[in-house]
PDB file of N, CA, C and O in Angstrom, chain B, residues numbered from 101:
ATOM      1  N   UNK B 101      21.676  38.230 -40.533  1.00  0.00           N
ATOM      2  CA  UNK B 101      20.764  37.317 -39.860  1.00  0.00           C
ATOM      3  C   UNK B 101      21.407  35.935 -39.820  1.00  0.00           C
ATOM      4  O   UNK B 101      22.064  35.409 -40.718  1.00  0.00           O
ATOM      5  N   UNK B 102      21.099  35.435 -38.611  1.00  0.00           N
ATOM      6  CA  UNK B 102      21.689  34.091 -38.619  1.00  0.00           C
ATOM      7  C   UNK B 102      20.362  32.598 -39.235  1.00  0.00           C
ATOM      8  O   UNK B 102      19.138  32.655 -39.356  1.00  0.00           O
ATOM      9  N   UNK B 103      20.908  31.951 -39.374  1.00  0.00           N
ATOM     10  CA  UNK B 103      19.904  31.274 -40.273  1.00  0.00           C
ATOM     11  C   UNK B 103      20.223  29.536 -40.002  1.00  0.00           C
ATOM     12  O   UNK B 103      21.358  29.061 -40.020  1.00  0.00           O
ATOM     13  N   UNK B 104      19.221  28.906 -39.805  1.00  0.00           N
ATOM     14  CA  UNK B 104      19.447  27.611 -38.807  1.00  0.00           C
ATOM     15  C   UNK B 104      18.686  26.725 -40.145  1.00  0.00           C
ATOM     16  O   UNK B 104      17.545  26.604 -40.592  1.00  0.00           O
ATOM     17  N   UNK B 105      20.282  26.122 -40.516  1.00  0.00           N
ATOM     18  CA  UNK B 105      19.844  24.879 -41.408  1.00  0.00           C
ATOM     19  C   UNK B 105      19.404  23.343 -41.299  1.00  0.00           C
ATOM     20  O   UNK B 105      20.431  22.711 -41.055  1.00  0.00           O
ATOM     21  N   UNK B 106      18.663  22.761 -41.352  1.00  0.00           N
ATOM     22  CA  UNK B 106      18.480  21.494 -40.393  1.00  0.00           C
ATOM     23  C   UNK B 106      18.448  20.339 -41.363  1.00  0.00           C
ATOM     24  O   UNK B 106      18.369  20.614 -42.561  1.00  0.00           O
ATOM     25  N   UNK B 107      18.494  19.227 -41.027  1.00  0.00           N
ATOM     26  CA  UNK B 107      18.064  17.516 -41.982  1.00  0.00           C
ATOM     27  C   UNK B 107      19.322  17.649 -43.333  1.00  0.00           C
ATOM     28  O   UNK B 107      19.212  17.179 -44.465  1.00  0.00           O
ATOM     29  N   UNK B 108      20.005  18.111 -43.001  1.00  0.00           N
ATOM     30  CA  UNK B 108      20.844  18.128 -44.202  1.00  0.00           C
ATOM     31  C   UNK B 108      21.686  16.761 -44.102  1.00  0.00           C
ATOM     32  O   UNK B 108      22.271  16.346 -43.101  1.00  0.00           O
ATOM     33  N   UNK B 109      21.625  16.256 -45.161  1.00  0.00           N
ATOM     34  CA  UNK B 109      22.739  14.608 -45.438  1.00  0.00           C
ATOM     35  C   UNK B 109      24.022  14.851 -44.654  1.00  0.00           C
ATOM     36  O   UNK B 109      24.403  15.838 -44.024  1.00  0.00           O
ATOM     37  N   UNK B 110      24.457  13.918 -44.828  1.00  0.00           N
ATOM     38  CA  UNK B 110      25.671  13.714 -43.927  1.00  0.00           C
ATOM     39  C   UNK B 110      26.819  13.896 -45.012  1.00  0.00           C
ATOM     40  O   UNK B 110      28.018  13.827 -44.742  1.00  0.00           O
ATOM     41  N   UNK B 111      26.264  14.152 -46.347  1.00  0.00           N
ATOM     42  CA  UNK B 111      27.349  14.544 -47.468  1.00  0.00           C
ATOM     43  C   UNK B 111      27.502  15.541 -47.857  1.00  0.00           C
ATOM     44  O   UNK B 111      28.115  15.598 -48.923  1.00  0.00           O
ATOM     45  N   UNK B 112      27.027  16.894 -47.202  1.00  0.00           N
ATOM     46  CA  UNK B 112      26.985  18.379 -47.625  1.00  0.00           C
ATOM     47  C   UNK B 112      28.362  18.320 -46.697  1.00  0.00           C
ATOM     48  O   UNK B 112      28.886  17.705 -45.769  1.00  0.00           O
ATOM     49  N   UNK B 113      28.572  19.459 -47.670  1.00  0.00           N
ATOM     50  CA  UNK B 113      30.103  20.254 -47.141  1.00  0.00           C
ATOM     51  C   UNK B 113      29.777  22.257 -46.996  1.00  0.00           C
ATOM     52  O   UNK B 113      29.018  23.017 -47.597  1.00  0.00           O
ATOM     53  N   UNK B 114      30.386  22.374 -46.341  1.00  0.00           N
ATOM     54  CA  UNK B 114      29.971  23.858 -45.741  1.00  0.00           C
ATOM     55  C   UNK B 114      30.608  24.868 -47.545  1.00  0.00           C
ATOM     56  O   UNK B 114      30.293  25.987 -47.948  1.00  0.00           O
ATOM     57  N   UNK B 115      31.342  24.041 -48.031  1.00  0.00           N
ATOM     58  CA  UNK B 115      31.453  24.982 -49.189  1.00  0.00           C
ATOM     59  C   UNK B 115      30.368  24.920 -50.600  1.00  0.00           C
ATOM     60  O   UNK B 115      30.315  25.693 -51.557  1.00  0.00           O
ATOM     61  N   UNK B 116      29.441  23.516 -50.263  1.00  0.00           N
ATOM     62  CA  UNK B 116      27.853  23.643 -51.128  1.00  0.00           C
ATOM     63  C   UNK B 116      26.690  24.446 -50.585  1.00  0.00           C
ATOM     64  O   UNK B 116      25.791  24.985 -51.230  1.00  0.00           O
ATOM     65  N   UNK B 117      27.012  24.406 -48.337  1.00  0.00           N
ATOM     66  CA  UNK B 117      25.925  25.554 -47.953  1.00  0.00           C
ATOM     67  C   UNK B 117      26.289  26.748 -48.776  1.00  0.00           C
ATOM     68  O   UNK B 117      25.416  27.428 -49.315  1.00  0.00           O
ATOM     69  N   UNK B 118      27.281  26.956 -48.858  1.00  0.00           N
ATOM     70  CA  UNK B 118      27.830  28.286 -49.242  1.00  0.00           C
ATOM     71  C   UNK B 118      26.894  28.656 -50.600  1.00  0.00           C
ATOM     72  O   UNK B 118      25.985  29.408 -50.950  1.00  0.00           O
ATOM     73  N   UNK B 119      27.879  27.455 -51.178  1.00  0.00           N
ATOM     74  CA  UNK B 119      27.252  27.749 -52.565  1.00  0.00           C
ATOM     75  C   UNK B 119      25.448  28.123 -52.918  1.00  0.00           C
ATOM     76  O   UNK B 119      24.866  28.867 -53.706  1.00  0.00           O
ATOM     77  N   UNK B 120      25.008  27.101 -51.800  1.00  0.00           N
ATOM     78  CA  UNK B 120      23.465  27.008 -52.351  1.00  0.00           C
ATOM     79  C   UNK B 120      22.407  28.417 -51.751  1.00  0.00           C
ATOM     80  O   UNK B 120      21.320  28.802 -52.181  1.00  0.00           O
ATOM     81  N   UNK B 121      23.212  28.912 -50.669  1.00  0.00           N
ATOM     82  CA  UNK B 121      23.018  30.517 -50.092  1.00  0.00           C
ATOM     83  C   UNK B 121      23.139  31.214 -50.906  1.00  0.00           C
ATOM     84  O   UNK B 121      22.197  31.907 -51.292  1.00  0.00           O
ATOM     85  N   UNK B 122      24.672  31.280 -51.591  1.00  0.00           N
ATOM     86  CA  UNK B 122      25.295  32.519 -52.365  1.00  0.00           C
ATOM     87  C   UNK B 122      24.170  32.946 -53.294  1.00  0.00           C
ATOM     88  O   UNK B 122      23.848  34.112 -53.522  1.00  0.00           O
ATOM     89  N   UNK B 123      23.795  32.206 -53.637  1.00  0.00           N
ATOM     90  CA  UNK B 123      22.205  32.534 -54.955  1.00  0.00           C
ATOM     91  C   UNK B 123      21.542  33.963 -54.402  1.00  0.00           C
ATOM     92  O   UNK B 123      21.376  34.922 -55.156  1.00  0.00           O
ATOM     93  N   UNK B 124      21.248  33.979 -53.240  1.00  0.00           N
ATOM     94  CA  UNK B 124      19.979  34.693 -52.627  1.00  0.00           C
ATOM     95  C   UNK B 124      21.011  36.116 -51.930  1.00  0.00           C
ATOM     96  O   UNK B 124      20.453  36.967 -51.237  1.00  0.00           O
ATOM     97  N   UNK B 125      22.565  36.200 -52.240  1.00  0.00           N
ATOM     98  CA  UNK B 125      23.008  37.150 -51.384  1.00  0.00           C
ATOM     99  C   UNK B 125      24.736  36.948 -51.220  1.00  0.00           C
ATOM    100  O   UNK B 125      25.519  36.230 -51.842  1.00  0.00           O
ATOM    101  N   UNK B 126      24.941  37.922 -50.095  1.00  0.00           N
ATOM    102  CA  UNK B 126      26.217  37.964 -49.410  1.00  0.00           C
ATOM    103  C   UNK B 126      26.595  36.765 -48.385  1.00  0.00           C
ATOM    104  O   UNK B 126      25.967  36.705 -47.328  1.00  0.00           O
ATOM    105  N   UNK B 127      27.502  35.908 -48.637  1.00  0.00           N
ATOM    106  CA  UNK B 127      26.960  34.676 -46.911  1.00  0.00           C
ATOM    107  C   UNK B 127      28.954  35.293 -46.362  1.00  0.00           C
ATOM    108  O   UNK B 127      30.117  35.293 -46.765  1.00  0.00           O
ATOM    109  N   UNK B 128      28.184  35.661 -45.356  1.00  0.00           N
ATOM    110  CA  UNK B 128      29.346  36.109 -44.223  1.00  0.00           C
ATOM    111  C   UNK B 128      29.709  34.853 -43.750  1.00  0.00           C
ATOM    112  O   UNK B 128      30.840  34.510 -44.098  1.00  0.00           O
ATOM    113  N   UNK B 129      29.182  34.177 -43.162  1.00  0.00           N
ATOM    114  CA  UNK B 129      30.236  32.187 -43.285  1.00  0.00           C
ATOM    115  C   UNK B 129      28.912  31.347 -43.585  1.00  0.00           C
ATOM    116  O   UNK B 129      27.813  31.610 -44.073  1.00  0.00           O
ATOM    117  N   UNK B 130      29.493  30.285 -43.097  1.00  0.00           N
ATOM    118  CA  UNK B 130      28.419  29.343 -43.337  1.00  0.00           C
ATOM    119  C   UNK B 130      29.316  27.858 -42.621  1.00  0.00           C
ATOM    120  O   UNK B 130      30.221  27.329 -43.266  1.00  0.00           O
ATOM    121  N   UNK B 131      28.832  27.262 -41.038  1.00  0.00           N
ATOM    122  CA  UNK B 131      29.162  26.006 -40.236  1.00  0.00           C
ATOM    123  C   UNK B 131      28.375  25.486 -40.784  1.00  0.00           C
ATOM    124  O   UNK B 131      27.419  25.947 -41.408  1.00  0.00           O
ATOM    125  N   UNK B 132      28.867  23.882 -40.513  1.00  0.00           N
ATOM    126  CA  UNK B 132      27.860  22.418 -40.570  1.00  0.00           C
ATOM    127  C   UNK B 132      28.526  22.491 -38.994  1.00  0.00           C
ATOM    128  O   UNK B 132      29.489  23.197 -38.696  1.00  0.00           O
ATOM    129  N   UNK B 133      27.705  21.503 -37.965  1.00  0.00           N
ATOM    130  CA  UNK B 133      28.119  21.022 -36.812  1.00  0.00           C
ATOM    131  C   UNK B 133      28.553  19.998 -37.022  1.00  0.00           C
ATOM    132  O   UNK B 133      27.998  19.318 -37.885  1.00  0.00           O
ATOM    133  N   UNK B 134      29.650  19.502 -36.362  1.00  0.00           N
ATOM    134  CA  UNK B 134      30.446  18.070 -36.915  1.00  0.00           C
ATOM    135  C   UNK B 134      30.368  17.853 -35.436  1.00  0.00           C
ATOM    136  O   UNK B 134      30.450  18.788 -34.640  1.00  0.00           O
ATOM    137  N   UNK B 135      30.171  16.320 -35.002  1.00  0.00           N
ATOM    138  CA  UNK B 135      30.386  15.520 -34.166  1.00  0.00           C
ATOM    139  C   UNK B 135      32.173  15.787 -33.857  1.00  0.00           C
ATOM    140  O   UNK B 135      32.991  15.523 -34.738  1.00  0.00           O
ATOM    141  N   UNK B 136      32.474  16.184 -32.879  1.00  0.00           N
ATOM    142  CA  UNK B 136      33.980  16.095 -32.389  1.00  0.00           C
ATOM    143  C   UNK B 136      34.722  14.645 -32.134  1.00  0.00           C
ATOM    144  O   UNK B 136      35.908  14.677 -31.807  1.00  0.00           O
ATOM    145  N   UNK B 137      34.147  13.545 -32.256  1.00  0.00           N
ATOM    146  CA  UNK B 137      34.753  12.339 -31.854  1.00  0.00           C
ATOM    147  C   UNK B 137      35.115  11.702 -33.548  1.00  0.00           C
ATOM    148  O   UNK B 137      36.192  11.274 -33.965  1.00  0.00           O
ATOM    149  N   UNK B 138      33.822  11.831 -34.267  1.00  0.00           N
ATOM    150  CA  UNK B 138      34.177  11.367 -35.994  1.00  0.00           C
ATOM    151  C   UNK B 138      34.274  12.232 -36.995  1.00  0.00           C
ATOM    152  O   UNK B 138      34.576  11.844 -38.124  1.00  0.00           O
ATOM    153  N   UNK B 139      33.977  13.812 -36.651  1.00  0.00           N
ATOM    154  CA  UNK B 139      34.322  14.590 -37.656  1.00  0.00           C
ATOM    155  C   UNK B 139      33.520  14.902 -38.555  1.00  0.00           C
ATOM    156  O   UNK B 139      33.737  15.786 -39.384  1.00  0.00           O
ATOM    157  N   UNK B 140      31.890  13.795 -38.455  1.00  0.00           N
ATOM    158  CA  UNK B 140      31.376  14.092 -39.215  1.00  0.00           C
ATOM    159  C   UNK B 140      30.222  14.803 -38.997  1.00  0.00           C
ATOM    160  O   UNK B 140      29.732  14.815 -37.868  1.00  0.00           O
ATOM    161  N   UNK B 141      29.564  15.574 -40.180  1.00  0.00           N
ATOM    162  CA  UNK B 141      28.251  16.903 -40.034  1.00  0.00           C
ATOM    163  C   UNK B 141      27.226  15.955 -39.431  1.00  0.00           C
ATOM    164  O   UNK B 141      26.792  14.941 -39.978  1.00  0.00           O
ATOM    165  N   UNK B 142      26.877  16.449 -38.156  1.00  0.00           N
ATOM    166  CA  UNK B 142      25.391  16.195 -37.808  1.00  0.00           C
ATOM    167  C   UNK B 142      23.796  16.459 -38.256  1.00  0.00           C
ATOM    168  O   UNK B 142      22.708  16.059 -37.841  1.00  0.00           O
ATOM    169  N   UNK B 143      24.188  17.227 -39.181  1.00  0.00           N
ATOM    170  CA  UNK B 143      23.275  16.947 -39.524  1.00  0.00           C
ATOM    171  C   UNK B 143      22.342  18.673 -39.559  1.00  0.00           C
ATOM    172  O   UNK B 143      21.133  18.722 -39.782  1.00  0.00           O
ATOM    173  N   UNK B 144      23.186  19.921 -39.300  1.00  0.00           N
ATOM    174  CA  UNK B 144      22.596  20.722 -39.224  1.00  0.00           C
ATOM    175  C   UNK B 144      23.919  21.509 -39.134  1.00  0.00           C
ATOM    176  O   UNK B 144      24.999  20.964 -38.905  1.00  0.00           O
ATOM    177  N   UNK B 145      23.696  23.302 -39.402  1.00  0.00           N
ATOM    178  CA  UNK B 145      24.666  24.132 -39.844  1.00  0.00           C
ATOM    179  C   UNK B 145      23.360  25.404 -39.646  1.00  0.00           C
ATOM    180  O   UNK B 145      22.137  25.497 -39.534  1.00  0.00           O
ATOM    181  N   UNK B 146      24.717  26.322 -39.702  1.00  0.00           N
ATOM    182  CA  UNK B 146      23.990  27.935 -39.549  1.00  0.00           C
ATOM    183  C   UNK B 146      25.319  28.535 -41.180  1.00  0.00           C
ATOM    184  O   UNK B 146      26.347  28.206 -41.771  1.00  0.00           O
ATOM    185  N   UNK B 147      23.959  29.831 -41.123  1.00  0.00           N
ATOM    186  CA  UNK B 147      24.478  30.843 -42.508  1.00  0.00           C
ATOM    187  C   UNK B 147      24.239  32.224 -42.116  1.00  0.00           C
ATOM    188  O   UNK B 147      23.095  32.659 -41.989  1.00  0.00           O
ATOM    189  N   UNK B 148      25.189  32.866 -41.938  1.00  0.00           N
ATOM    190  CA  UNK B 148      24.958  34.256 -41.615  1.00  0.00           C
ATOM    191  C   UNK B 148      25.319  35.131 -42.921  1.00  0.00           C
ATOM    192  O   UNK B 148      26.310  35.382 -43.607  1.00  0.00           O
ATOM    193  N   UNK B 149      23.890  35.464 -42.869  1.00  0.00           N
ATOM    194  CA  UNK B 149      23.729  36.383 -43.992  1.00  0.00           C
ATOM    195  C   UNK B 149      23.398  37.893 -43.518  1.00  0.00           C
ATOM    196  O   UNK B 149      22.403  38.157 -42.843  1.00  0.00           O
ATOM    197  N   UNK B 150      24.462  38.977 -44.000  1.00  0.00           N
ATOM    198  CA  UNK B 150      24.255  40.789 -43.417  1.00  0.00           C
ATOM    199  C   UNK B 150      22.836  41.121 -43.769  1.00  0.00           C
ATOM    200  O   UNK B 150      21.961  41.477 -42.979  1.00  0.00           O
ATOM    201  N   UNK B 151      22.766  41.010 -44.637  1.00  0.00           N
ATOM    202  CA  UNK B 151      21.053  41.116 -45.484  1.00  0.00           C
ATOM    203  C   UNK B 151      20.271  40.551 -44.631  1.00  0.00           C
ATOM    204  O   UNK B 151      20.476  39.339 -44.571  1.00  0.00           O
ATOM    205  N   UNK B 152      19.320  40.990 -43.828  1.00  0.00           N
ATOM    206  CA  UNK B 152      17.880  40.386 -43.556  1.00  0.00           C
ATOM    207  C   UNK B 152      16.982  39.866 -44.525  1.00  0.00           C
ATOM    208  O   UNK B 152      16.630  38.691 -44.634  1.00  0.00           O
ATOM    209  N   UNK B 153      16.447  41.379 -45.609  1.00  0.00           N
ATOM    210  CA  UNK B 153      16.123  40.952 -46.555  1.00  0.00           C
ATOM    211  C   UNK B 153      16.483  39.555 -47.834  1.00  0.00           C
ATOM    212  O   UNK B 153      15.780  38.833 -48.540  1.00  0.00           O
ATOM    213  N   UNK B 154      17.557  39.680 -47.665  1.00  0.00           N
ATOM    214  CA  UNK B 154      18.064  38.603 -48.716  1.00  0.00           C
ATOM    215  C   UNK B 154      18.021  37.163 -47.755  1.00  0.00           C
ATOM    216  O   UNK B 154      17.769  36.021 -48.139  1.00  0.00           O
ATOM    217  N   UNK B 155      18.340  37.615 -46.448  1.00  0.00           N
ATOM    218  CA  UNK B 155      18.289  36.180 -45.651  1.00  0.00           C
ATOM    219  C   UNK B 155      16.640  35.418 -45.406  1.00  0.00           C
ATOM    220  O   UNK B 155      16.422  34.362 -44.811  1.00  0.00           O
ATOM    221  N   UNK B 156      15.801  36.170 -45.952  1.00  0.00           N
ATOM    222  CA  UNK B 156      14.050  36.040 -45.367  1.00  0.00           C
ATOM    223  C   UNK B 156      14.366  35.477 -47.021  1.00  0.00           C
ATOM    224  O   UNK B 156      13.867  34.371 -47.226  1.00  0.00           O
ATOM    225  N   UNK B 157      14.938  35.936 -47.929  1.00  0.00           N
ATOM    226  CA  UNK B 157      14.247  35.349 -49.178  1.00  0.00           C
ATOM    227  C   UNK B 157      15.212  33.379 -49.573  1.00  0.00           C
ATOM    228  O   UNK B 157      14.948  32.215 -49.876  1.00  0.00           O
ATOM    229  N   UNK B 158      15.881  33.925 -49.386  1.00  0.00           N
ATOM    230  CA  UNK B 158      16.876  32.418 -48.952  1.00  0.00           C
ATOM    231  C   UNK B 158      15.881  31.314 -47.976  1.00  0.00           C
ATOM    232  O   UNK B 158      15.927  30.085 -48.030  1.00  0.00           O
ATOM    233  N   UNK B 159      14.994  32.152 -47.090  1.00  0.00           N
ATOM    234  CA  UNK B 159      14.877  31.406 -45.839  1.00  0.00           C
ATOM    235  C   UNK B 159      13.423  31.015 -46.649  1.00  0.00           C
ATOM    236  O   UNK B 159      13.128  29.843 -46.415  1.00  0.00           O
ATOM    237  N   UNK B 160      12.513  31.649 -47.476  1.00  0.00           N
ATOM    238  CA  UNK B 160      11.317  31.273 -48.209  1.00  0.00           C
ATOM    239  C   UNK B 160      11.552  30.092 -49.767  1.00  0.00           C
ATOM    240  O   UNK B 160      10.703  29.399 -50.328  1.00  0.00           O
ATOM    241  N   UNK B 161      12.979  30.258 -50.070  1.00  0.00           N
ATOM    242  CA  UNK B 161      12.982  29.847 -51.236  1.00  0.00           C
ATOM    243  C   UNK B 161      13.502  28.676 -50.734  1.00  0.00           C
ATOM    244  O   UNK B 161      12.831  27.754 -51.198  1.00  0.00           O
ATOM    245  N   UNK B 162      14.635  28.137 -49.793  1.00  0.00           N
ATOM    246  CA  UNK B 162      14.936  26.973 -49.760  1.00  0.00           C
ATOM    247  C   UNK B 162      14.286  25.790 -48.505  1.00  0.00           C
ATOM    248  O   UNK B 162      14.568  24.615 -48.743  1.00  0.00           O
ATOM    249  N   UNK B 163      13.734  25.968 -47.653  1.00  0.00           N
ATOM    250  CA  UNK B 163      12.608  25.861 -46.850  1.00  0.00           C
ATOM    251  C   UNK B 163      12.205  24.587 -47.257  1.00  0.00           C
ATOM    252  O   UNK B 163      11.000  24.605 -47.511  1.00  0.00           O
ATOM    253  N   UNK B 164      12.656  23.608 -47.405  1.00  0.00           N
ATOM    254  CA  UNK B 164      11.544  22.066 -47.520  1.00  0.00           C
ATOM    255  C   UNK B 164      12.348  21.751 -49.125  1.00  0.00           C
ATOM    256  O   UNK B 164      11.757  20.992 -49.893  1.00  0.00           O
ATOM    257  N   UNK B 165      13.517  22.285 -49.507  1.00  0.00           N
ATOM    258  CA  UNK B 165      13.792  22.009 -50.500  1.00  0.00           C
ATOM    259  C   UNK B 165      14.751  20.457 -50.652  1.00  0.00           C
ATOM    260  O   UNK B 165      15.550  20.190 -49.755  1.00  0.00           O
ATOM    261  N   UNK B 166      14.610  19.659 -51.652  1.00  0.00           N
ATOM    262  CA  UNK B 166      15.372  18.572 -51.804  1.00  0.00           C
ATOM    263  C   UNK B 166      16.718  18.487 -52.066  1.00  0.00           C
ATOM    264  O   UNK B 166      16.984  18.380 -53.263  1.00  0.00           O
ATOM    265  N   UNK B 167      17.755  18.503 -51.213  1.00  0.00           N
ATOM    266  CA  UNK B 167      19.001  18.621 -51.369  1.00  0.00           C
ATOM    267  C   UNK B 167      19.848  17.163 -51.343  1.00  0.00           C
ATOM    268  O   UNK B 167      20.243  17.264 -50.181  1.00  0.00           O
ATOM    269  N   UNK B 168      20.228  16.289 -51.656  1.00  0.00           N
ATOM    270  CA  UNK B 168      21.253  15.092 -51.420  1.00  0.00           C
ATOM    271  C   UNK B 168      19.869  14.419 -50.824  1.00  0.00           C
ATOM    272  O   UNK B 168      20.020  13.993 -49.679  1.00  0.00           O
ATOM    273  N   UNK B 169      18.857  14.281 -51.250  1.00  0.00           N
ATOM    274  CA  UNK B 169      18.070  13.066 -50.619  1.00  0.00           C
ATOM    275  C   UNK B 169      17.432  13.142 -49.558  1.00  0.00           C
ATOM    276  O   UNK B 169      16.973  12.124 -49.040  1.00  0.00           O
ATOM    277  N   UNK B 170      17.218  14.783 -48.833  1.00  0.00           N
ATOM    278  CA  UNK B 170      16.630  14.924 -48.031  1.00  0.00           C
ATOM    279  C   UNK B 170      16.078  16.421 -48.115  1.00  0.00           C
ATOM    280  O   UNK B 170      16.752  17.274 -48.691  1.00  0.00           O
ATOM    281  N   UNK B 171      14.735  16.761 -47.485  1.00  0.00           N
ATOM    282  CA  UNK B 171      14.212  17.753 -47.477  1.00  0.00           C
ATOM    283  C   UNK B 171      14.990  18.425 -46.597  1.00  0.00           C
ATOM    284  O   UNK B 171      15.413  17.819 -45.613  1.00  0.00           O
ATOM    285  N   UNK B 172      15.446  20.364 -46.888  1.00  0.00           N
ATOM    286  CA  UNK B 172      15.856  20.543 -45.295  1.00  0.00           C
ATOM    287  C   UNK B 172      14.826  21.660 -44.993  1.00  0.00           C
ATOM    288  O   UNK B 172      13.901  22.232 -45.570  1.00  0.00           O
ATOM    289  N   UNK B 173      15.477  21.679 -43.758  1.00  0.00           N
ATOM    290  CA  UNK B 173      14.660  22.833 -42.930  1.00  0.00           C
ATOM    291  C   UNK B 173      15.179  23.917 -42.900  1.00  0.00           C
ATOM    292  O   UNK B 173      16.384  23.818 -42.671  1.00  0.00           O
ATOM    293  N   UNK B 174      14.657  25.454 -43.090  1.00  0.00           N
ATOM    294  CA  UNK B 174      15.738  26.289 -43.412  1.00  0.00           C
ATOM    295  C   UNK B 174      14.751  27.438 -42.473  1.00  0.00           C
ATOM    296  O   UNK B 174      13.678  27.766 -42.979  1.00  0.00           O
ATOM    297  N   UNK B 175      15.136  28.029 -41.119  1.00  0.00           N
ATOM    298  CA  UNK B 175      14.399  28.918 -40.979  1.00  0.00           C
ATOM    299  C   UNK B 175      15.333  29.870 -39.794  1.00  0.00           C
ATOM    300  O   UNK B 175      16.325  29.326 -39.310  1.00  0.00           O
ATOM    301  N   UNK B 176      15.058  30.960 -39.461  1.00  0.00           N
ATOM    302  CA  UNK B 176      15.898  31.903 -38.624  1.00  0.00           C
ATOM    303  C   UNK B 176      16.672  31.616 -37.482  1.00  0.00           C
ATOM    304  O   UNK B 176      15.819  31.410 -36.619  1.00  0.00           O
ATOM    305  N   UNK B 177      18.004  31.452 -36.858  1.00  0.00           N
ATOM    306  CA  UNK B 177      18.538  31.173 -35.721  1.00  0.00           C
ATOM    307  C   UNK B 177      17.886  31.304 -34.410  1.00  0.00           C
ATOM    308  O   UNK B 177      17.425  32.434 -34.249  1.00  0.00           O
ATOM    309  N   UNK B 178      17.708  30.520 -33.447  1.00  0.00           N
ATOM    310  CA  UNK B 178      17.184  31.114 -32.159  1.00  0.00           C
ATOM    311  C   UNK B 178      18.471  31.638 -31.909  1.00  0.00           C
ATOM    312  O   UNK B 178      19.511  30.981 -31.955  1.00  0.00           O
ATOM    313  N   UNK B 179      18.342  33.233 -31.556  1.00  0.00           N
ATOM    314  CA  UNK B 179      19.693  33.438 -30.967  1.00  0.00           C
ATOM    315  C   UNK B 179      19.945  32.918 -29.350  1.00  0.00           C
ATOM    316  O   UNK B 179      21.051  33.083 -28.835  1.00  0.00           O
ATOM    317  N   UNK B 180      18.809  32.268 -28.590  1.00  0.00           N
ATOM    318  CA  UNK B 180      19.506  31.784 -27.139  1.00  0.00           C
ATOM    319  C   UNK B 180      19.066  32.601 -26.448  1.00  0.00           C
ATOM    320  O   UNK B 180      18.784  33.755 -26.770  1.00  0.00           O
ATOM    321  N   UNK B 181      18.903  31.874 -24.948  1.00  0.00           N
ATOM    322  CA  UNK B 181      18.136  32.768 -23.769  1.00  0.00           C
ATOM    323  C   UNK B 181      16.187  32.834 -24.153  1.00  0.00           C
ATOM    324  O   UNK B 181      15.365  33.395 -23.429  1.00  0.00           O
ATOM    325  N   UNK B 182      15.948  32.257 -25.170  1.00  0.00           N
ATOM    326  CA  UNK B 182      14.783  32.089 -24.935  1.00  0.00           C
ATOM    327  C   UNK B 182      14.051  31.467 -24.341  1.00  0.00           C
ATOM    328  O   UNK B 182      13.038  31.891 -23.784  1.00  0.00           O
ATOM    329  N   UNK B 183      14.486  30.247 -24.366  1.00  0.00           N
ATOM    330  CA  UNK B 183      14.069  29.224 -23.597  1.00  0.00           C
ATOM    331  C   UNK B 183      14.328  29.491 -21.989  1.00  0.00           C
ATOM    332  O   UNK B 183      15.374  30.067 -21.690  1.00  0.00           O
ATOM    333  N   UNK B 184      13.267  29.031 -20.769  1.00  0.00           N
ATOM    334  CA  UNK B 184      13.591  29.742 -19.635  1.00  0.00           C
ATOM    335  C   UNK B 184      13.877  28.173 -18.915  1.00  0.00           C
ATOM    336  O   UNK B 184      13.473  27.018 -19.046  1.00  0.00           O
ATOM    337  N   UNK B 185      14.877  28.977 -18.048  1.00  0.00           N
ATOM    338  CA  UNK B 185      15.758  27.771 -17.565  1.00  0.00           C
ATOM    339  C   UNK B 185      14.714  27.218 -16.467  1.00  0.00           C
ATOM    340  O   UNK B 185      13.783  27.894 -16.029  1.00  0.00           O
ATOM    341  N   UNK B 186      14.986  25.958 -16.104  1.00  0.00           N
ATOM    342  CA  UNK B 186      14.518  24.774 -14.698  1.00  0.00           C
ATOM    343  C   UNK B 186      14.220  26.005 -13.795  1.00  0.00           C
ATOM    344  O   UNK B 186      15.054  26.905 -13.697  1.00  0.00           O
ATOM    345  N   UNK B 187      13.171  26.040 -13.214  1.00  0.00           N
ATOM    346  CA  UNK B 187      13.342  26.556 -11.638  1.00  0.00           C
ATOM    347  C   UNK B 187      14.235  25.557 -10.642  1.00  0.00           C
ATOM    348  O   UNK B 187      13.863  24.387 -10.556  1.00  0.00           O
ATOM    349  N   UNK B 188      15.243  25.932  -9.992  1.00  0.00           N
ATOM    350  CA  UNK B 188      15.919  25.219  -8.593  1.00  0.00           C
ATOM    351  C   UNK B 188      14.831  25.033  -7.992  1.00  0.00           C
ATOM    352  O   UNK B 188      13.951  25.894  -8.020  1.00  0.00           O
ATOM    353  N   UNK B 189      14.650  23.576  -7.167  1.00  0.00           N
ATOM    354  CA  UNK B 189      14.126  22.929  -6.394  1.00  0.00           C
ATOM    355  C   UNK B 189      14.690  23.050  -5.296  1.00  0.00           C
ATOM    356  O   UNK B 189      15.876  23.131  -5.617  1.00  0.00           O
ATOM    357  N   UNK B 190      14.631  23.122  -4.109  1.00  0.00           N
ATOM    358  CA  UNK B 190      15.246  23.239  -2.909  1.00  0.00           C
ATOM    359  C   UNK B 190      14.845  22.395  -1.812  1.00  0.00           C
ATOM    360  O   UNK B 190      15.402  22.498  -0.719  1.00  0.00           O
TER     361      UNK B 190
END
């Protein structure tokens, strides 16, 4: 399951997501999104975890938890295409 991390400080490093996942399971990777111009995490990252199960319990246990000074948001990936595009105007 892919797993959409949000509000995370600008001082997490993808090897503490790791770490703070690994608790609840297997983490197949784990991105922060970095701004391409400064390099630095925006502020949100995904965790793909094989486990559903273990990824729903990760996703209940850390959920609003206090990490570096900020609550994050921890809940399932939109995988995309949900959202329905503009109708063309003509």
């Amino acid at each position: 399951m892919n797993i959409y991390v949000g509000n995370l400080a600008s001082t997490v490093t993808e090897d503490e997501l790791k770490a703070l996942f690994s608790e609840f399971g297997v983490i197949e990777s784990a991105k922060l999104i970095t701004d391409k111009f400064t390099g630095q995490n925006k502020g949100f990252g995904f965790v793909e975890m094989p486990s559903n199960s273990e990824a729903d319990q990760a996703i209940k246990a850390l959920n609003g938890k206090f990490i570096n000074g900020k609550n994050i948001k921890v809940n399932p990936a939109d995988p995309g295409g949900k959202r329905q595009k503009p109708k063309k105007r003509y």
